[in-house]
C-alpha positions as CSV (number, residue, x, y, z in Angstrom):
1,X,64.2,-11.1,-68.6
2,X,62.7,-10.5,-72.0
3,X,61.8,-13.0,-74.5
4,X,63.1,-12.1,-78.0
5,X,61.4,-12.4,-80.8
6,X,62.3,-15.8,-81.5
7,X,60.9,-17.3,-77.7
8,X,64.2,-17.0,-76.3
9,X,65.2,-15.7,-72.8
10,X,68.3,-15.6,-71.2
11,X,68.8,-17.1,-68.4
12,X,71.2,-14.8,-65.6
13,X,75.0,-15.2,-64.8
14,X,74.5,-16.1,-61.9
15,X,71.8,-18.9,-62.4
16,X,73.2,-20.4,-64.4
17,X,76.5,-21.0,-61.8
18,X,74.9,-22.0,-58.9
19,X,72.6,-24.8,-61.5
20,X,75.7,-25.5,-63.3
21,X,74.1,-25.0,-66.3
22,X,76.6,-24.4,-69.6
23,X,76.6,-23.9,-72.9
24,X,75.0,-27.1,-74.8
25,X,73.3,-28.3,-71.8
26,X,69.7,-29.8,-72.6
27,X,66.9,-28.1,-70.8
28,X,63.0,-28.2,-70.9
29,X,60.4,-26.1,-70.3
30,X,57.7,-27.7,-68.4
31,X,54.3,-26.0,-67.6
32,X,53.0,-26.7,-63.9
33,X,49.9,-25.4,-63.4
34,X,50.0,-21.6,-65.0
35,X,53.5,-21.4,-64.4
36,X,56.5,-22.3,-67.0
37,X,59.8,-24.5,-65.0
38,X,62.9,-24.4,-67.0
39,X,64.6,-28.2,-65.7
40,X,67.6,-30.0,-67.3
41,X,66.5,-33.0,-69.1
42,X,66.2,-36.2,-68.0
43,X,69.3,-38.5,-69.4
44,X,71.1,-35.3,-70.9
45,X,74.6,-35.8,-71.1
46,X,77.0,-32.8,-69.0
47,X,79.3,-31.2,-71.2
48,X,82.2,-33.1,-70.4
49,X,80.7,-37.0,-70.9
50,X,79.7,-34.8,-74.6
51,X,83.7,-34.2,-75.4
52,X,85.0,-37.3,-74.2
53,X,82.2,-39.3,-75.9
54,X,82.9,-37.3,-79.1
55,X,86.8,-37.6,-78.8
56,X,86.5,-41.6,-77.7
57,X,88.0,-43.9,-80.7
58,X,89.4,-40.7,-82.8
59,X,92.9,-41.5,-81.8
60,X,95.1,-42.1,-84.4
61,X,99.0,-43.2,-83.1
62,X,100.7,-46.5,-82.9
63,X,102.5,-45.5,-79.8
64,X,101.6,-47.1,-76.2
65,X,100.4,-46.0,-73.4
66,X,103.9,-46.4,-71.7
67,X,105.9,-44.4,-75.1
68,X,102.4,-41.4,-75.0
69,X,103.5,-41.0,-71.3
70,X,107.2,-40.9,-71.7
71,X,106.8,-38.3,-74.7
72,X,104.9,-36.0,-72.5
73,X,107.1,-36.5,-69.3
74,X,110.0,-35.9,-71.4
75,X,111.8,-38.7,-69.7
């Protein structure tokens, strides 16, 4: 890897699949000892809990539960 010129690496393909890490994920760069460890933050929220949280309360139908369900059934 090679830090840019504004302190950036990227971190590989494959690293970042096997520590399911994605796009908007919350990371921090720790020193221990004289090395640098790159761990997810403490509390960070994954990328789903992020949608839903964002979506939560934006509906805006008077329909039910029961008529939403029937709609997309197409019963």
């Amino acid at each position: 890897m090679r830090l840019n010129s504004k302190g950036q690496v990227t971190i590989p393909a494959e690293l970042r699949r096997k520590y399911a890490l994605e796009e908007g994920d919350e990371v921090e760069v720790i020193e221990v000892g004289d090395s640098l460890r790159i761990v997810r933050s403490e509390g960070a929220r994954r990328r789903g809990k992020r949608l839903t949280g964002h979506m939560r309360g934006r509906a805006t139908t008077a329909m039910s539960t029961d008529e939403l369900m029937e709609l997309f059934r197409g019963e």
